[in-house]
C-alpha positions as CSV (number, residue, x, y, z in Angstrom):
1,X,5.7,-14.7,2.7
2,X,5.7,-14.6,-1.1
3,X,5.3,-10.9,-3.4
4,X,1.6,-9.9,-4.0
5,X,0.2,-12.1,-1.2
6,X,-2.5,-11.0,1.0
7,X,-2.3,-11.6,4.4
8,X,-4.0,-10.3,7.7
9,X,-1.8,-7.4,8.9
10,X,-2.0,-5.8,12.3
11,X,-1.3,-2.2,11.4
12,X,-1.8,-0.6,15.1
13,X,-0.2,1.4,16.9
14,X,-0.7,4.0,13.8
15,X,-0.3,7.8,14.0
16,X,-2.3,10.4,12.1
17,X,-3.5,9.6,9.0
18,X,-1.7,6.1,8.6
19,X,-4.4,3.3,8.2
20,X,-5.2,1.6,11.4
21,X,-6.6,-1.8,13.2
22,X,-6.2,-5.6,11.6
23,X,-6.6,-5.9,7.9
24,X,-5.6,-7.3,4.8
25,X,-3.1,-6.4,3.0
26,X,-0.6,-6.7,-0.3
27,X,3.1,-7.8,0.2
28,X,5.0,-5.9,-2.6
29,X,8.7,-6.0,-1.2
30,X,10.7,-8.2,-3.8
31,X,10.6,-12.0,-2.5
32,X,14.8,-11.8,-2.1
33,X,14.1,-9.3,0.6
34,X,11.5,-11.2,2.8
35,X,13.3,-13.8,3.0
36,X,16.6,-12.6,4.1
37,X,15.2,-9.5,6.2
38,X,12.6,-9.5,9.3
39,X,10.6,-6.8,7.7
40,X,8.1,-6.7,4.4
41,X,6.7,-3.6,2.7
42,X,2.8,-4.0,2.1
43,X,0.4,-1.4,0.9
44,X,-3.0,-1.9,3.5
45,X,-6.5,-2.6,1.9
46,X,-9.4,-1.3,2.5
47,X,-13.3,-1.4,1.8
48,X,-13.8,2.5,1.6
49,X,-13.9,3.2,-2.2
50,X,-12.3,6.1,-3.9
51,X,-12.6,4.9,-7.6
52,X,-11.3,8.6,-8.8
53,X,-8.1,8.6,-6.8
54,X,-5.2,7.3,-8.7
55,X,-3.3,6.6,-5.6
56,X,-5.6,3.2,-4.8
57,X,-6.2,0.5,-7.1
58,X,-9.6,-1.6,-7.2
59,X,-9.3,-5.1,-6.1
60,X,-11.6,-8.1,-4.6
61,X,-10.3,-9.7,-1.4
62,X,-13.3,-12.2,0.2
63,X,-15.2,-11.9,-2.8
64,X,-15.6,-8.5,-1.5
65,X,-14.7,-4.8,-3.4
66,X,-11.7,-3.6,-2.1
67,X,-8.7,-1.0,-2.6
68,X,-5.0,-1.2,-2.2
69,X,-4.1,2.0,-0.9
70,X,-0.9,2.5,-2.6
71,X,-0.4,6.0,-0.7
72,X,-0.6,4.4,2.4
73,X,2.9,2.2,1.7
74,X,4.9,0.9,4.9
75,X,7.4,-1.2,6.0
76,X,6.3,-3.4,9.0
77,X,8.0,-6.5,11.2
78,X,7.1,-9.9,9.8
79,X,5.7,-9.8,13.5
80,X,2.7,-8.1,12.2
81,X,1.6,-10.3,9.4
82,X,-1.1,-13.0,10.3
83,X,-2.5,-16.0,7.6
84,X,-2.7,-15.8,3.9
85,X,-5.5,-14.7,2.8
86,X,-5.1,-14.5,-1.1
87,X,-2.9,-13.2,-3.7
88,X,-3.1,-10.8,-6.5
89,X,-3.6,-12.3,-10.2
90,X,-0.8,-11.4,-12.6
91,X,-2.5,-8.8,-13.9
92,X,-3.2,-7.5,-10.8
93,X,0.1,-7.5,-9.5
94,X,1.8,-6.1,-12.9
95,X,-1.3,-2.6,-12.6
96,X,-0.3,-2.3,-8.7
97,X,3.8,-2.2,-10.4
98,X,3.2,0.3,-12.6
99,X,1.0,1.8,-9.9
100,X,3.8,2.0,-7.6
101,X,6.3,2.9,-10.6
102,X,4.4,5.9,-11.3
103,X,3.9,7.1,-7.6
104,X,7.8,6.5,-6.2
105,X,9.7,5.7,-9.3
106,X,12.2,7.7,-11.3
């Protein structure tokens, strides 16, 4: 379980407005963490588009359009995460950074 993967991530039970069922999504705890703890922070993906909201970034995961929903952040069990299903390119992974920077930073 490697930073900026994406894997299949069971996300239920959830309660009110958290982001429900099985889907993909982007590991973005530091790699020093998930390997010595038994739990990963990911921000979900999903395939309902919001292009003006700064909160989600624009993504393809399948060859499909997608959005990490960066408001939705959590920290999960290792339990939850299923197979690889990509990663982010370095660009990719250094917007969703400054995404995060921007939303929870300092």
């Amino acid at each position: 379980m490697k930073r900026y993967e994406i894997r299949w991530t069971t996300l239920d039970p959830a309660a009110g407005a958290e982001m429900a069922k099985t889907r993909p999504s982007v590991i973005v705890s530091l790699d020093v963490l998930n390997r010595r703890l038994e739990t990963v922070t990911v921000c979900p993906l999903t395939s309902q588009l919001h292009p003006t909201w700064r909160s989600r970034m624009q993504v393809r995961c399948g060859g499909r359009p997608a959005e990490v929903a960066v408001d939705q952040i959590r920290t999960i069990s290792k339990a939850r995460l299923g197979t690889k299903i990509g990663s982010l390119s370095e660009d990719e992974a250094a917007a969703l950074r400054r995404m995060i920077t921007e939303m929870y930073g300092a």
